[in-house]
C-alpha positions as CSV (number, residue, x, y, z in Angstrom):
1,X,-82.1,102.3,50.9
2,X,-85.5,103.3,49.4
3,X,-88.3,103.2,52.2
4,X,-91.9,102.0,52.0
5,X,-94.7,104.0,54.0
6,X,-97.9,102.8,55.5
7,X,-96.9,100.0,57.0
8,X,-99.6,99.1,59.3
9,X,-102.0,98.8,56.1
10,X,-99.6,96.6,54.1
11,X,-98.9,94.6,56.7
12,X,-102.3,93.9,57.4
13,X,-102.8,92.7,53.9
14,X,-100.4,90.0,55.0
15,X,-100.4,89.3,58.4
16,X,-102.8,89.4,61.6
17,X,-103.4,92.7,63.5
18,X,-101.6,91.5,66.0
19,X,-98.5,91.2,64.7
20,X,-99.0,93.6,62.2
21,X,-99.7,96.8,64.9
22,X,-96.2,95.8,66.2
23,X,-94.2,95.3,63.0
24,X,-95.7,98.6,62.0
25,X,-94.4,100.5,64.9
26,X,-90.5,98.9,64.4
27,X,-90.4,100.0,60.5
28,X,-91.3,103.5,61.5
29,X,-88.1,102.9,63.6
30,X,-86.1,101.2,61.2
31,X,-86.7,104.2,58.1
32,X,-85.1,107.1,60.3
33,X,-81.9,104.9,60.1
34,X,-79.2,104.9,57.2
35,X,-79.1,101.3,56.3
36,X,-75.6,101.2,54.2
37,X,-75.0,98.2,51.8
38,X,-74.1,95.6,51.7
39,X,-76.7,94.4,54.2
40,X,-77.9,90.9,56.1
41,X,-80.9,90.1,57.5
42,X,-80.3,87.5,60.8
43,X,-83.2,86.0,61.3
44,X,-85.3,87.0,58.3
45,X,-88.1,84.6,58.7
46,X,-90.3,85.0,55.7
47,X,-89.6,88.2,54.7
48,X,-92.6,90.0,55.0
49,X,-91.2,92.2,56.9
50,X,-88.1,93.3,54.9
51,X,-91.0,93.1,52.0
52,X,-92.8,95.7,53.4
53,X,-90.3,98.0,55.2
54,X,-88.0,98.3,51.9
55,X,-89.0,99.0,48.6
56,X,-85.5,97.7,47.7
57,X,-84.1,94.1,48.3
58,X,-81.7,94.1,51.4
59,X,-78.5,92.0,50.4
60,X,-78.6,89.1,52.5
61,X,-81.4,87.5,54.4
62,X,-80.7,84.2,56.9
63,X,-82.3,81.8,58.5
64,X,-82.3,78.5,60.3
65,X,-85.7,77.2,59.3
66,X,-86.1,76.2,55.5
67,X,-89.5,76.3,55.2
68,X,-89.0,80.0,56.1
69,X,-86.2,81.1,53.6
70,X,-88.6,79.3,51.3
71,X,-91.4,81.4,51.7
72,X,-89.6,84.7,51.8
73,X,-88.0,83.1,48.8
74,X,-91.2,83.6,47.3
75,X,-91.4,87.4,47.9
76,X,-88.5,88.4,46.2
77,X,-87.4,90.8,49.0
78,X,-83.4,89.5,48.8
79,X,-80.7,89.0,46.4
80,X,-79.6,86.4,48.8
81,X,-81.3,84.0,50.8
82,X,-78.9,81.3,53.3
83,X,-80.9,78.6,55.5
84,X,-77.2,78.7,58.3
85,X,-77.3,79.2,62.2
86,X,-76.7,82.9,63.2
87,X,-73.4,82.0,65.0
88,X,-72.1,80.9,62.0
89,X,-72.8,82.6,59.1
90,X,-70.8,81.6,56.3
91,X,-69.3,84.9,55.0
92,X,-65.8,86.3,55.2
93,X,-65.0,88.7,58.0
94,X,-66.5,92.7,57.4
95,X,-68.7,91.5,54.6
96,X,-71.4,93.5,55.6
97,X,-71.7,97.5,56.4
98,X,-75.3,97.1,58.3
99,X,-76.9,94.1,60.0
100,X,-80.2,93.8,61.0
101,X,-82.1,91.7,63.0
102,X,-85.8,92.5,63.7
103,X,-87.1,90.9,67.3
104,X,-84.8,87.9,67.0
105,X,-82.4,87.7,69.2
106,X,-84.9,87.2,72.2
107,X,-85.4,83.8,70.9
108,X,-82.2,82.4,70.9
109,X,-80.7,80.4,73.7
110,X,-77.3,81.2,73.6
111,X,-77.0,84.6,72.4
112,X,-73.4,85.6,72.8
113,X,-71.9,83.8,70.0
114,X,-74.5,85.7,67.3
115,X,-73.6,88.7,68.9
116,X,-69.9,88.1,68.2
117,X,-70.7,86.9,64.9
118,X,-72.7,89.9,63.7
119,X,-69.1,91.6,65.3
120,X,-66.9,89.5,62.9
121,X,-69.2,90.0,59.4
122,X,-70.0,94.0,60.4
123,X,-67.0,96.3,58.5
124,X,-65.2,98.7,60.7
125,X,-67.6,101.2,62.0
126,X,-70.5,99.3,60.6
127,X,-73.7,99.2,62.7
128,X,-76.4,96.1,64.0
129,X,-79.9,97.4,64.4
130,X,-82.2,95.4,66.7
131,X,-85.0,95.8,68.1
132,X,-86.2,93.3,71.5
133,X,-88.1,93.0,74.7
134,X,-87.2,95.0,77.4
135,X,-87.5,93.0,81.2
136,X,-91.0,94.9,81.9
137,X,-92.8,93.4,78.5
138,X,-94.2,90.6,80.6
139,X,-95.2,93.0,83.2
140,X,-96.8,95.4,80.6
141,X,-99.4,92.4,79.0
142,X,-103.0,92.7,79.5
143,X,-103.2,89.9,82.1
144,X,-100.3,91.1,84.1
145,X,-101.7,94.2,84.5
146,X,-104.9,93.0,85.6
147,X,-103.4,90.8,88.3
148,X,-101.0,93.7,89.5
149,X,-104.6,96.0,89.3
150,X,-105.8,93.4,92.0
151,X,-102.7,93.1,93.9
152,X,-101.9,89.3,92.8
153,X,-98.2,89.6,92.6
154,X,-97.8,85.9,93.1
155,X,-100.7,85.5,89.7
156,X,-98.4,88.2,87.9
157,X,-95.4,86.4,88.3
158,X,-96.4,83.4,87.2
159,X,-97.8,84.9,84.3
160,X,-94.9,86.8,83.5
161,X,-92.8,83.5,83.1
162,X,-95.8,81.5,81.4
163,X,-95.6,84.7,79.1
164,X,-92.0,83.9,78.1
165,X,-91.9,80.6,78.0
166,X,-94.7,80.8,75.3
167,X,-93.1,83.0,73.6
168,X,-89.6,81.4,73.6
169,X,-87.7,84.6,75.3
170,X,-84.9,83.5,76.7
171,X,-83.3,86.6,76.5
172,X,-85.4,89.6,78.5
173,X,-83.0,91.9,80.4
174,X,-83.0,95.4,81.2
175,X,-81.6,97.9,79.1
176,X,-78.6,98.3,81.8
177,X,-78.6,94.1,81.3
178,X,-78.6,94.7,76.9
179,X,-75.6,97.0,77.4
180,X,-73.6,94.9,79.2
181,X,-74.1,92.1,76.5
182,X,-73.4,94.2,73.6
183,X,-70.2,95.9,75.1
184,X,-69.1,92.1,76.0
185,X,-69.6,91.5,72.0
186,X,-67.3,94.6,71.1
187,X,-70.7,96.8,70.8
188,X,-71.1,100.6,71.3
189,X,-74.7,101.9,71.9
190,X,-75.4,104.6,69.5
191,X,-79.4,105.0,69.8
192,X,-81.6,102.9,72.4
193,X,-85.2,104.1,72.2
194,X,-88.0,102.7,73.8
195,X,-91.5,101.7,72.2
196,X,-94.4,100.4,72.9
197,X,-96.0,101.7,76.2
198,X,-97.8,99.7,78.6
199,X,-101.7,100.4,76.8
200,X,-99.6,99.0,73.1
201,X,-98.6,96.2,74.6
202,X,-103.0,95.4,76.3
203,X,-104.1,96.6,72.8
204,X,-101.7,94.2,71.4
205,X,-102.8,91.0,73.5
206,X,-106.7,92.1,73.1
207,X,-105.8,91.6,69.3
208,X,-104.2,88.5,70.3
209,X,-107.6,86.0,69.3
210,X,-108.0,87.4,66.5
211,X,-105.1,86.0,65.6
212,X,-105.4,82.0,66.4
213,X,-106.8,80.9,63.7
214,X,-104.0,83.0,62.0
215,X,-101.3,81.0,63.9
216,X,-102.7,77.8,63.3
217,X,-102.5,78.3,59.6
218,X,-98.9,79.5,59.8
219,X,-97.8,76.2,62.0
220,X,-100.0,73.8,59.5
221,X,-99.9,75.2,56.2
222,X,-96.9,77.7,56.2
223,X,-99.0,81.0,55.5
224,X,-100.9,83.5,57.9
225,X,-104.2,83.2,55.9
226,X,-105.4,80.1,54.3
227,X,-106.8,82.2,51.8
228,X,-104.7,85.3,51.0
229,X,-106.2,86.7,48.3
230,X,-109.7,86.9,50.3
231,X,-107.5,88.9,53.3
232,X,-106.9,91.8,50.7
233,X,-110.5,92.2,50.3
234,X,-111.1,92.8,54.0
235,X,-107.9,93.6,55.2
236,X,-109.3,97.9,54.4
237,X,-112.0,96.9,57.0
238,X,-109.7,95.4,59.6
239,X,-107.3,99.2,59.1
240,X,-110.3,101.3,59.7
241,X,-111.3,99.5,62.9
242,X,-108.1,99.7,64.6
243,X,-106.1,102.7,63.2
244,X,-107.4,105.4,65.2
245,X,-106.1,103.2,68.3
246,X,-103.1,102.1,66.8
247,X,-101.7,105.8,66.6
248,X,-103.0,106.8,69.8
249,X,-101.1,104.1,71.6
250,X,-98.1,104.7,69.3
251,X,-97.7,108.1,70.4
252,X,-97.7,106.8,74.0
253,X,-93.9,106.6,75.8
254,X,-93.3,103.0,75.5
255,X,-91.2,100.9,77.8
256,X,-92.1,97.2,76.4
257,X,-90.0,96.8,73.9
258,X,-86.6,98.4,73.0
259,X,-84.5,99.5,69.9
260,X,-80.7,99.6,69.7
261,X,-78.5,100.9,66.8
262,X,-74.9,99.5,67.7
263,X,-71.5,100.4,66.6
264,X,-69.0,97.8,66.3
265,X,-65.4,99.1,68.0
């Protein structure tokens, strides 16, 4: 596969620095690995980000919302796009070499059936790349840490489960608790690296405003900026305010969040 570079300034063209300071960080990831066709894509969403890490379309991309595959439809960043559950994907066993799926799998309820079923569609020796919150993500936010600065630990517990509730984690575990999940789905852990230190994850929440009136557009209208073409025009501005910090947190050891390459055995 045929990487893309730059990624926190394309992204920004396209998405809220929010998001975008994160999403940079996991392509940097993602391009050290050998992504072997053919490829899927659980949980592609809208395909910005495949848009922006790849400067080739992956294979496969899926997703359960419509609306979603339609937009990434738009961006021309598959060959194949499939609106299906992620336990049930329908493709015949060891279609795929490499699956991916991109801070997904936190959001799904029952988790061990998608795990099994990236197992079944992955060929012998074929690898899943993911990338998810570690248990001390909650713990790392902005407001957490303030409360834990004050010795609230009752406040930063409560915030910690408001903070996953909002988000729709159900699945935040340790890296000894991820382990134990994949080798339960016939996984073996080839790479886990962690990312995104504690200051990342404050620098990513005191972005976080910036990005409402983002959000609110994406849940009403289907797009991060109500007008996009006006975002390119200022998006340079937004890059040349927050760069410098971006890469001095990035450089930081993270602990937050948490990326797995997996063999299947």
């Amino acid at each position: 596969m045929i990487f893309r570079n730059n990624f926190l300034r394309r992204y920004l063209d396209l998405a809220p620095g929010a998001l975008a300071v994160e999403r940079a960080v996991e392509c940097d990831i993602l391009k050290e690995q050998e992504f072997v066709r053919p490829i899927l894509d659980i949980g592609c969403g809208d395909g910005i980000f495949a848009a922006i890490l790849f400067d080739e379309k992956l294979d496969t991309g899926i997703d359960l919302d419509p609306a979603e595959v339609a937009r990434a439809e738009k961006l021309d960043a598959y060959h194949e796009l499939l609106v299906c559950p992620g336990d049930r994907i329908p493709k015949p066993d060891q279609a795929f070499n490499t699956v991916l799926s991109n801070s997904v799998i936190e959001h799904i309820p029952d988790l061990m059936p998608v795990l099994r079923e990236a197992h079944r569609l992955l060929a012998p020796n074929g690898q899943l790349f993911l990338t998810i919150p570690t248990d001390r993500l909650e713990h790392n936010s902005l407001p957490a840490r303030v409360f834990n600065l004050i010795g609230a630990d009752g406040l930063e517990a409560r915030y910690g489960s408001f903070h996953n509730r909002f988000w729709q984690h159900y699945n935040v575990h340790s890296r000894t608790e991820w382990r134990e999940l994949f080798a339960t789905a016939g996984f073996q852990v080839d790479d886990e690296r962690l990312y995104a230190s504690p200051n990342f994850s404050s620098f990513y929440d005191l972005l976080m405003p910036f990005a409402l009136p983002s959000i609110a557009a994406k849940r009403l209208f289907g797009r991060w900026f109500l007008l996009p073409g006006l975002r390119r025009y200022y998006a340079g501005l937004v890059y040349g305010l927050i760069v410098g910090i971006y890469r001095r947190f990035k450089r930081e050891a993270g602990s937050s969040l948490v990326f797995y390459a997996l063999r299947k055995v």
